[in-house]
N, CA, C and O atoms as CSV, one atom per row, in Angstrom:
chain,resi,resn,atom,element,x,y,z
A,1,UNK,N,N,28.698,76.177,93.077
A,1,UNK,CA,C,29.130,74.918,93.673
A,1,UNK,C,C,30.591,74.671,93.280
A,1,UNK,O,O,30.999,74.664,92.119
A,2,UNK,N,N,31.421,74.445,94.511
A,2,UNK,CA,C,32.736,74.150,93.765
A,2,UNK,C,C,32.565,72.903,93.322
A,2,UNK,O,O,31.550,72.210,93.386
A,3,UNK,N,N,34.128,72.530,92.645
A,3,UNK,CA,C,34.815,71.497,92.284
A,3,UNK,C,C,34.538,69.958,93.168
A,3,UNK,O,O,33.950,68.929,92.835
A,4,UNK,N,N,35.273,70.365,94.450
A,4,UNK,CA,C,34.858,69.551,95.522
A,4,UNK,C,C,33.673,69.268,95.453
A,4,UNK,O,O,33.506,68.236,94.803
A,5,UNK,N,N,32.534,69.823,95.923
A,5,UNK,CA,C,31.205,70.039,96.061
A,5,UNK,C,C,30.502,68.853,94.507
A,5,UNK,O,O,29.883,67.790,94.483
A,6,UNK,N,N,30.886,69.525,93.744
A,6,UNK,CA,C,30.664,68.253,92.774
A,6,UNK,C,C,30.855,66.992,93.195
A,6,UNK,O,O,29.937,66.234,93.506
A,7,UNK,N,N,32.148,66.692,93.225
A,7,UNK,CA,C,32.568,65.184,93.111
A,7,UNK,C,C,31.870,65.093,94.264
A,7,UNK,O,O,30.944,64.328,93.995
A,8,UNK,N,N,31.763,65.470,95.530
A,8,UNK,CA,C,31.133,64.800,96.845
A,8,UNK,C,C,29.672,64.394,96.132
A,8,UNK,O,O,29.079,63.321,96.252
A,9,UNK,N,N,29.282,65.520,95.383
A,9,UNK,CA,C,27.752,64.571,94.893
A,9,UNK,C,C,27.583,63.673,94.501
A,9,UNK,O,O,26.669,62.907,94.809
A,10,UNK,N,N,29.104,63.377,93.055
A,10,UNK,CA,C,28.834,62.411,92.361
A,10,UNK,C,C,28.918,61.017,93.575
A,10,UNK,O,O,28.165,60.089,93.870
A,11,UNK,N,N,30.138,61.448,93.989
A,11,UNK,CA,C,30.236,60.069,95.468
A,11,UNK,C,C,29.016,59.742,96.168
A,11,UNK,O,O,28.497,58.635,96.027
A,12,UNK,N,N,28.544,60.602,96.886
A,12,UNK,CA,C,27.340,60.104,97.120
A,12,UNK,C,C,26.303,59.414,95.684
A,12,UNK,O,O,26.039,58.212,95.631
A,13,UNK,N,N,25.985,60.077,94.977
A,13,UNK,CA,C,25.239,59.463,94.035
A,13,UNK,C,C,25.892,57.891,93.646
A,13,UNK,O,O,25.032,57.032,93.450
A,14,UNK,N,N,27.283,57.470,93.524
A,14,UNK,CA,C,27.751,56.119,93.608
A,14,UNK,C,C,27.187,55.606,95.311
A,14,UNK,O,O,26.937,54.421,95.532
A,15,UNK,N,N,27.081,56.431,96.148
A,15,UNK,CA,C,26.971,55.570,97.063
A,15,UNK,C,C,25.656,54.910,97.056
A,15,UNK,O,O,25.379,53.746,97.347
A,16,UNK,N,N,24.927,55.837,96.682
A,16,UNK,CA,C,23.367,55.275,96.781
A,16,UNK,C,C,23.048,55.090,95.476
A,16,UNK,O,O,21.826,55.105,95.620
A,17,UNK,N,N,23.214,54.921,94.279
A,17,UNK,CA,C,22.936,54.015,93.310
A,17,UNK,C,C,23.750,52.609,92.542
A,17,UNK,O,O,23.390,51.839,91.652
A,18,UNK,N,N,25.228,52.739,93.519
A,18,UNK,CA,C,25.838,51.767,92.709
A,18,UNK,C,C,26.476,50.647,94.055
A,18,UNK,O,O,27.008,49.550,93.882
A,19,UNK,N,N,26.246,51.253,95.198
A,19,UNK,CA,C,26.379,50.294,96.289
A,19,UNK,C,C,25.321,50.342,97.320
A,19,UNK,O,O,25.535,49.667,98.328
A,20,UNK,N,N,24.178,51.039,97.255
A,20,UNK,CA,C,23.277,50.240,97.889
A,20,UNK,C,C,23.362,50.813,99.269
A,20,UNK,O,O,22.944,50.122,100.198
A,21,UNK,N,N,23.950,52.224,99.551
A,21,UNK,CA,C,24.232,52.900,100.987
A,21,UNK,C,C,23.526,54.352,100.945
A,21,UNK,O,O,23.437,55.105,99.975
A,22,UNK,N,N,23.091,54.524,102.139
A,22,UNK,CA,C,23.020,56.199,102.368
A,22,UNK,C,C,23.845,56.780,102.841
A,22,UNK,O,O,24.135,56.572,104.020
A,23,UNK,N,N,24.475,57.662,102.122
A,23,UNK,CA,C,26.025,58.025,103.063
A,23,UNK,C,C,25.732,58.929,103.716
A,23,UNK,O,O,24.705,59.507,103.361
A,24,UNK,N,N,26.220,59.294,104.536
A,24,UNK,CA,C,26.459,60.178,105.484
A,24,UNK,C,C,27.670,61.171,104.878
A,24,UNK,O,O,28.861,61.071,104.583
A,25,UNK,N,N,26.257,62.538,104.878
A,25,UNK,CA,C,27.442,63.490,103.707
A,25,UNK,C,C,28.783,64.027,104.753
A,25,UNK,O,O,29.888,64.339,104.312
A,26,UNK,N,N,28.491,64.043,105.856
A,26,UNK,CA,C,29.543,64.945,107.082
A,26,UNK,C,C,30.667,63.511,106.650
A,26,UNK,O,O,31.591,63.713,105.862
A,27,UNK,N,N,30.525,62.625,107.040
A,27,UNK,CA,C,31.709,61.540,106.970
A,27,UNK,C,C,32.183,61.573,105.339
A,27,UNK,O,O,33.392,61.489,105.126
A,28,UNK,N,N,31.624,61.645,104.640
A,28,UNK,CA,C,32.014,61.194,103.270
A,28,UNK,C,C,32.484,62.460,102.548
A,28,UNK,O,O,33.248,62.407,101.584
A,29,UNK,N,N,31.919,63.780,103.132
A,29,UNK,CA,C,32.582,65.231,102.806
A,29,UNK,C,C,34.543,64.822,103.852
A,29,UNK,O,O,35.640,64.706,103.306
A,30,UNK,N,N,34.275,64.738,105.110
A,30,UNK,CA,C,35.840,64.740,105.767
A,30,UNK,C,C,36.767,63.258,104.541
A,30,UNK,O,O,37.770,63.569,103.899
A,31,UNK,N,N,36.313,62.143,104.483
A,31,UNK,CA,C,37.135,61.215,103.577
A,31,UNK,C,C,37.052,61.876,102.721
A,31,UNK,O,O,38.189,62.344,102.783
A,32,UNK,N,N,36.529,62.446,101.731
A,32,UNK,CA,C,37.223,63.250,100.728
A,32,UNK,C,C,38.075,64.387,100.710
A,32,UNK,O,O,38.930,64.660,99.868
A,33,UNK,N,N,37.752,65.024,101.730
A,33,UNK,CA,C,38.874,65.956,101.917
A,33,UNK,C,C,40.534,65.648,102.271
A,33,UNK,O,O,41.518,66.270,101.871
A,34,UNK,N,N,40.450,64.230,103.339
A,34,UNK,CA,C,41.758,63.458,102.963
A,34,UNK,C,C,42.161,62.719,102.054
A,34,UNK,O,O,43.049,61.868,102.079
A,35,UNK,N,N,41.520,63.038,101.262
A,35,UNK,CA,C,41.909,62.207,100.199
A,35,UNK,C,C,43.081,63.485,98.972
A,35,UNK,O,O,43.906,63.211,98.100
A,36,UNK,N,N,42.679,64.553,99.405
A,36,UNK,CA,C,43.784,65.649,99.347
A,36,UNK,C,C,43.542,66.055,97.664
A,36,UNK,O,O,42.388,66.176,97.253
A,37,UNK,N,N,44.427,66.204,96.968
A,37,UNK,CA,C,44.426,66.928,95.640
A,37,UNK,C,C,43.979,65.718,94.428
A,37,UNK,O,O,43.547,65.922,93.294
A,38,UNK,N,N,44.219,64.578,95.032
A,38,UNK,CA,C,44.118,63.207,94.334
A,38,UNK,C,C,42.549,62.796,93.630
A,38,UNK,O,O,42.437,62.227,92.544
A,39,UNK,N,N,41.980,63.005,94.061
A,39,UNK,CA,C,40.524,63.504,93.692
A,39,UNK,C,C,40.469,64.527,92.627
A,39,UNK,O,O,39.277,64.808,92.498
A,40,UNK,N,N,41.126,65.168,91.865
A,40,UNK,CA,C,40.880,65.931,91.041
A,40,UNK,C,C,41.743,65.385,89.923
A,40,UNK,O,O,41.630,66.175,88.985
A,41,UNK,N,N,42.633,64.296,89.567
A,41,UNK,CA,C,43.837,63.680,89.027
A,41,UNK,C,C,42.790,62.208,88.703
A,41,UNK,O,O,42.619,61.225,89.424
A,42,UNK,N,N,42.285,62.484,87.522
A,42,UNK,CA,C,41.410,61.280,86.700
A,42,UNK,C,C,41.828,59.926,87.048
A,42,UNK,O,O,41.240,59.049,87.680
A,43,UNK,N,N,43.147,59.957,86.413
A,43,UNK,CA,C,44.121,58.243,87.636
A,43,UNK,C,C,44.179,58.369,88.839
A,43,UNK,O,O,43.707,57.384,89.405
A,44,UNK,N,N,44.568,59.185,89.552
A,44,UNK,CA,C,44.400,58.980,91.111
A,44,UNK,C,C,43.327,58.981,91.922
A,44,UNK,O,O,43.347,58.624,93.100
A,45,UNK,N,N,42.143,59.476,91.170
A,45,UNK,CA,C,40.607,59.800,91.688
A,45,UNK,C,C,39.963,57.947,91.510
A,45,UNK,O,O,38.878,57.684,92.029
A,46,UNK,N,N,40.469,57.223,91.026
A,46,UNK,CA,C,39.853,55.947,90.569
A,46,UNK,C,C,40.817,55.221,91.252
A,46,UNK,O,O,41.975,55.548,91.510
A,47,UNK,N,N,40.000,53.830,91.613
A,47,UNK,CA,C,41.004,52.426,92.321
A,47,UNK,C,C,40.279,51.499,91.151
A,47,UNK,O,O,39.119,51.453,90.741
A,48,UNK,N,N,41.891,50.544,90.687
A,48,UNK,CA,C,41.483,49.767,89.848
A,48,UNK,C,C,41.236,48.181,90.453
A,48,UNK,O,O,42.101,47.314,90.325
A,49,UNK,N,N,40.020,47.953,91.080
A,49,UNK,CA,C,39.651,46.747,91.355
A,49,UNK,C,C,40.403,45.121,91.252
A,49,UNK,O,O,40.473,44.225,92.094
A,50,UNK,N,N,40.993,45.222,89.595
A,50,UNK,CA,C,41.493,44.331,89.522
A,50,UNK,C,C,43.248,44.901,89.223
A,50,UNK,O,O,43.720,44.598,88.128
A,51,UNK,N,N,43.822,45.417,89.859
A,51,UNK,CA,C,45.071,45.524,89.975
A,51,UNK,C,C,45.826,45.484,91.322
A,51,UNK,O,O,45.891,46.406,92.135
A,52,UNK,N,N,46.397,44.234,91.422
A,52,UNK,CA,C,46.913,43.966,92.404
A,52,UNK,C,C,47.744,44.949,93.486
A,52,UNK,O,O,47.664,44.936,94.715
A,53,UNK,N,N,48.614,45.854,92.572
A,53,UNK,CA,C,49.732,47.199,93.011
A,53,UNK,C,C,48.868,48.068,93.878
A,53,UNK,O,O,48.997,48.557,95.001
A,54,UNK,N,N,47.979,48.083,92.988
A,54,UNK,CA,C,46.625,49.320,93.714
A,54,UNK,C,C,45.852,49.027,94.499
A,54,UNK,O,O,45.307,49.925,95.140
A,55,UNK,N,N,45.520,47.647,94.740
A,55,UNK,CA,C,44.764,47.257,96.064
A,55,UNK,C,C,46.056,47.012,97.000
A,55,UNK,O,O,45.948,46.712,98.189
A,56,UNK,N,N,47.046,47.141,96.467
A,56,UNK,CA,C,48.347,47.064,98.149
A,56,UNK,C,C,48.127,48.023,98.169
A,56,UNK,O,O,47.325,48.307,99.058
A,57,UNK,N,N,48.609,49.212,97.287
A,57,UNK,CA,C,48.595,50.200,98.280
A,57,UNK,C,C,46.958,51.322,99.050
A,57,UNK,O,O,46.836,52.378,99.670
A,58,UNK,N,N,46.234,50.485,98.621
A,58,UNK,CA,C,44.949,50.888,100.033
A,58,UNK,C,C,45.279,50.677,100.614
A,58,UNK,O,O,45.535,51.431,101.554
A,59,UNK,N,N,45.612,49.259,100.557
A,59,UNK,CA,C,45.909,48.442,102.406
A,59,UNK,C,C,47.127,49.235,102.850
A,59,UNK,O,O,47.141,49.966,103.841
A,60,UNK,N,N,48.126,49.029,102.042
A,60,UNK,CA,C,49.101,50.050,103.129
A,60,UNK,C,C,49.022,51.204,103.227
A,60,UNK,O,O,49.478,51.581,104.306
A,61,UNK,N,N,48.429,52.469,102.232
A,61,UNK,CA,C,48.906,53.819,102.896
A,61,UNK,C,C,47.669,54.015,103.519
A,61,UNK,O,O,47.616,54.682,104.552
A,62,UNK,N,N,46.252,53.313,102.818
A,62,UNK,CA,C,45.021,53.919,104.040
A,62,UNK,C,C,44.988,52.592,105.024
A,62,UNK,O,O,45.510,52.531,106.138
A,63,UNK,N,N,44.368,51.704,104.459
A,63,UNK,CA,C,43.859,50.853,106.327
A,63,UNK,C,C,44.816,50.697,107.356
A,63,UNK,O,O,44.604,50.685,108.569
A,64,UNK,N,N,46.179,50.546,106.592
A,64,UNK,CA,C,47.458,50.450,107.556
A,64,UNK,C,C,47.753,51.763,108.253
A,64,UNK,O,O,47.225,52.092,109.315
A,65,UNK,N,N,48.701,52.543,107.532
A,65,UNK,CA,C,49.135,54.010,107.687
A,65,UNK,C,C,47.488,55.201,108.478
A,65,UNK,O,O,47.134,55.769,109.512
A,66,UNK,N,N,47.030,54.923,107.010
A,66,UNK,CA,C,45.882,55.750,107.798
A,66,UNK,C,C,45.004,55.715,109.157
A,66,UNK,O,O,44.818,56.547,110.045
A,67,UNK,N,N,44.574,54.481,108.952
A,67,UNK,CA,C,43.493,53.980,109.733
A,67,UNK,C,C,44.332,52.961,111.334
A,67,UNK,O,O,43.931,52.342,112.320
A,68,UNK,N,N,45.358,53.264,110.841
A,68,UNK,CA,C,46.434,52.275,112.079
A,68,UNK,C,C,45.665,50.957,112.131
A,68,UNK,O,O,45.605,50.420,113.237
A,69,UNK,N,N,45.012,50.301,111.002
A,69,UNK,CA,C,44.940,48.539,110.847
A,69,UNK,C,C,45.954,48.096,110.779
A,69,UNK,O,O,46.748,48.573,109.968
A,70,UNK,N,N,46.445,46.654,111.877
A,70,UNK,CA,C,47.165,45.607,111.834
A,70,UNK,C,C,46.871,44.982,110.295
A,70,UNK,O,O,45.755,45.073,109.783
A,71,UNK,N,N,47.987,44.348,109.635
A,71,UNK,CA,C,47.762,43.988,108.331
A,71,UNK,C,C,47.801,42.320,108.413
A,71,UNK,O,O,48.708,41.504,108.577
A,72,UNK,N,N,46.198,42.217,108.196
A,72,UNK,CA,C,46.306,40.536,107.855
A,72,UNK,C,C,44.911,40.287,106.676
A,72,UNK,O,O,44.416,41.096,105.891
A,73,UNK,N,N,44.633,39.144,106.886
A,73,UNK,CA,C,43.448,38.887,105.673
A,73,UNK,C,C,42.272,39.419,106.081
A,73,UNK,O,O,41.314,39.326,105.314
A,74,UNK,N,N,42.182,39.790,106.801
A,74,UNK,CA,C,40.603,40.429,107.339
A,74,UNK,C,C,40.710,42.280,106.101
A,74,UNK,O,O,39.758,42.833,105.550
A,75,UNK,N,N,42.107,42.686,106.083
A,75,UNK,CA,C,42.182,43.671,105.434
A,75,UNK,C,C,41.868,43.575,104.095
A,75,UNK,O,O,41.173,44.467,103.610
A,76,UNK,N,N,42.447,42.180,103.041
A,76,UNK,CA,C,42.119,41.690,101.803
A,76,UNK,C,C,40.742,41.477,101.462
A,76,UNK,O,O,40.138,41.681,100.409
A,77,UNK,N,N,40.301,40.941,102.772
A,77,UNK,CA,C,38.357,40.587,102.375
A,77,UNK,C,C,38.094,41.750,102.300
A,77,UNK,O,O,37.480,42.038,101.272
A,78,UNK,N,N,38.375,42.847,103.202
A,78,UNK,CA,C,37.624,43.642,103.236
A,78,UNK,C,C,37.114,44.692,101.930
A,78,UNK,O,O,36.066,45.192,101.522
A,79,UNK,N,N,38.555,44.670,101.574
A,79,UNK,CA,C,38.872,45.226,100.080
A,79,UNK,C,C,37.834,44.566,98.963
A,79,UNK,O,O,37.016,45.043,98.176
A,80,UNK,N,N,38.251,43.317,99.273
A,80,UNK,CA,C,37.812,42.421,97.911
A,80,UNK,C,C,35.637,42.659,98.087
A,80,UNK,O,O,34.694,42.609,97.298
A,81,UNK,N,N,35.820,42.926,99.694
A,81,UNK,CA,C,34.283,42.964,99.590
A,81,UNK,C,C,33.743,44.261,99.360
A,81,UNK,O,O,32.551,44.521,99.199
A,82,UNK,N,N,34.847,45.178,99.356
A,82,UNK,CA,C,33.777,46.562,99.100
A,82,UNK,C,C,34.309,46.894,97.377
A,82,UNK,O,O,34.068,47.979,96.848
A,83,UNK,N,N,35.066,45.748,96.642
A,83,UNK,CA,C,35.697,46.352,95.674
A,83,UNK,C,C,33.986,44.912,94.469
A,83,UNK,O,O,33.522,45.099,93.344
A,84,UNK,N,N,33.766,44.102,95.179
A,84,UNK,CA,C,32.456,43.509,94.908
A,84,UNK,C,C,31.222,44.393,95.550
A,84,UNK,O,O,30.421,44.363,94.616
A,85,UNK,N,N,30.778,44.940,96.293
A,85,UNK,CA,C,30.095,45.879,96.692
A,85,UNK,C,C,30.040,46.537,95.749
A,85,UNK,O,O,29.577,45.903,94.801
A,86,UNK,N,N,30.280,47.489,95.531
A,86,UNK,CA,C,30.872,49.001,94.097
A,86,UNK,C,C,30.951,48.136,92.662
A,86,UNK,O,O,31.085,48.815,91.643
A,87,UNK,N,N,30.904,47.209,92.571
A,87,UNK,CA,C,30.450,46.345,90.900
A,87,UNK,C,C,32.218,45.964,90.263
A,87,UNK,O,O,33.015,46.795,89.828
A,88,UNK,N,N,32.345,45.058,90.346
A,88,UNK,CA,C,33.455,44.640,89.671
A,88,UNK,C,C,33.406,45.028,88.129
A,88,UNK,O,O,34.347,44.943,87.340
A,89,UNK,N,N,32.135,45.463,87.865
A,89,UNK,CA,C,32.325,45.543,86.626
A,89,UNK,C,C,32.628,47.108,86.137
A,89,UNK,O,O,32.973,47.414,84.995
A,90,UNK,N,N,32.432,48.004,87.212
A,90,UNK,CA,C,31.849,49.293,87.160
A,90,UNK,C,C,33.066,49.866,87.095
A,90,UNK,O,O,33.965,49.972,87.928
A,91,UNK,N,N,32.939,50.282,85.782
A,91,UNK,CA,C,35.140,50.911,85.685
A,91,UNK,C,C,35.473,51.673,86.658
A,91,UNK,O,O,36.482,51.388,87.303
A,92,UNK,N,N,34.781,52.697,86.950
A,92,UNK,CA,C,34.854,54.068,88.176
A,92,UNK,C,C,34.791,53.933,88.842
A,92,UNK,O,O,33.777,54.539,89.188
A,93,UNK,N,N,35.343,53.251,89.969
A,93,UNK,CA,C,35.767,52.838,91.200
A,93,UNK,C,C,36.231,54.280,92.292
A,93,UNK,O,O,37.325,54.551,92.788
A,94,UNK,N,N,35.034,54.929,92.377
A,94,UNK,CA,C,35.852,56.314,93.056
A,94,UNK,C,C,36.854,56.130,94.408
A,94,UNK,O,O,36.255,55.693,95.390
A,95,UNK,N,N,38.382,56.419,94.606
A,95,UNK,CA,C,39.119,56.179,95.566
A,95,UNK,C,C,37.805,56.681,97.101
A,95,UNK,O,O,37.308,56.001,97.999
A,96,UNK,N,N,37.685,58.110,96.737
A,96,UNK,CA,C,37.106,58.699,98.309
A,96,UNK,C,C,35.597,57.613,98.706
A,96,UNK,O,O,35.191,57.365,99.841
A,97,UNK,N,N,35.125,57.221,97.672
A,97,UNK,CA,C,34.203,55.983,97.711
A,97,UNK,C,C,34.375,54.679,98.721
A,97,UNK,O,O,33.898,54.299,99.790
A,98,UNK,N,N,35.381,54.199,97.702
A,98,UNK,CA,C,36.235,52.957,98.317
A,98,UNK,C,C,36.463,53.005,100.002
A,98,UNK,O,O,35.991,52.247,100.850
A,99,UNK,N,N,37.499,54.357,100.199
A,99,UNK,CA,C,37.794,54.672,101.426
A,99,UNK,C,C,37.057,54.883,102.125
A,99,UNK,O,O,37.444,54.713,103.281
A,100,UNK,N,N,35.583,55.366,101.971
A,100,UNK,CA,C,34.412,55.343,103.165
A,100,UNK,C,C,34.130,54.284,103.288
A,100,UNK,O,O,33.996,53.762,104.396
A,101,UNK,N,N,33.962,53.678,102.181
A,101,UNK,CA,C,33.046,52.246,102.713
A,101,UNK,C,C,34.440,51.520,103.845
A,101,UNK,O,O,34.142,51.212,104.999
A,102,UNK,N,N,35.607,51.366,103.430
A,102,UNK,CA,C,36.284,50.471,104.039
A,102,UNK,C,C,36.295,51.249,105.809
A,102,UNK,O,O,36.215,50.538,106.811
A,103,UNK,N,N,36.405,52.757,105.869
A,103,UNK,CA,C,36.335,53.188,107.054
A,103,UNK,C,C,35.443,53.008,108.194
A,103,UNK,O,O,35.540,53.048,109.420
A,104,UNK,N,N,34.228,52.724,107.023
A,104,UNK,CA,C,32.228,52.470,107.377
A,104,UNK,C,C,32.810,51.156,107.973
A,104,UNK,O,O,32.697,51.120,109.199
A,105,UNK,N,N,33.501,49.891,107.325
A,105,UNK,CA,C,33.361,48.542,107.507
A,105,UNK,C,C,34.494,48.024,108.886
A,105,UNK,O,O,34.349,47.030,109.596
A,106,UNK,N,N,35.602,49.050,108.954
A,106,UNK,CA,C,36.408,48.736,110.403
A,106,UNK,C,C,36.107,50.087,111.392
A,106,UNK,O,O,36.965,50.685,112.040
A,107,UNK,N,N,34.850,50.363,111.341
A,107,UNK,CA,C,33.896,51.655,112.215
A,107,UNK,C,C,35.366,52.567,112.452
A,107,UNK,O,O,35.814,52.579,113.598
A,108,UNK,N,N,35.879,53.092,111.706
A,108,UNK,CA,C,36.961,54.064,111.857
A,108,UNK,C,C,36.887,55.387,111.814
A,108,UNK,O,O,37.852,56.138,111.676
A,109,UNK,N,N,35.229,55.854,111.984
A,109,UNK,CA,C,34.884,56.947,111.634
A,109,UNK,C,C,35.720,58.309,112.334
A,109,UNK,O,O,35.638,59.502,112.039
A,110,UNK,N,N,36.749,57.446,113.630
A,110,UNK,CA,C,37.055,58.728,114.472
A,110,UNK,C,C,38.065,59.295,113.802
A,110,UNK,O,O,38.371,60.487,113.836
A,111,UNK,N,N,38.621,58.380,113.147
A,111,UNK,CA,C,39.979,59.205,112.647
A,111,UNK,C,C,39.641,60.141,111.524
A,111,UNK,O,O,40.589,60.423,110.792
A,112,UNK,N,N,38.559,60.642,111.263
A,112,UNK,CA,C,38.470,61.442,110.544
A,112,UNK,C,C,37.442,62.801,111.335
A,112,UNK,O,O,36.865,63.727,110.765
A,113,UNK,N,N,37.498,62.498,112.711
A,113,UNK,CA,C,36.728,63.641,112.972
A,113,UNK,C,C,37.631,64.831,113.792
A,113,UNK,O,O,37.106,65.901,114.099
């Protein structure tokens, strides 16, 4: 099993024990794969919930840039609701995590197929 192949498990295993989803391994294998080398980089593999810098830049380089979302408050809830979803308390906030659910929540599934 590679490297990859791991973490996609562990992701799924956050998906279905720490938010309450069945993921869909085909969608949640392609978001991790854009998620590029960053996934293997302990700080870059994690989003810190309560840091303001790091929830901008979701919104701007993925829902904006990535996902071509217009940027208004519907983008902040969305965050704030999948960053309460995944446990505010739960230090490991996996980025390729985060990014499905938010892709799952503005049905953006095409841009990754």
């Amino acid at each position: 099993m590679s490297k990859r192949d791991e973490l996609i498990a562990k992701y799924a295993d956050d998906l279905k024990n720490k938010c309450g989803m069945t993921p869909d391994m085909d969608f949640l294998t392609k978001v991790t794969i854009g998620c590029g080398p960053s996934i293997y980089n302990a700080d870059a593999a994690t989003v810190s919930g309560s840091d303001e810098s790091e929830l901008a830049t979701v919104k701007n380089n993925f829902l904006i840039k990535k996902l071509g979302l217009k940027d208004s408050a519907d983008l902040d809830n969305a965050i704030a609701s999948v960053i309460e979803t995944y446990g505010k308390s739960n230090r490991n906030k996996y980025r390729a995590v985060v990014y499905y659910m938010l892709a799952k929540h503005f049905k953006k599934e095409s841009v990754y197929k």
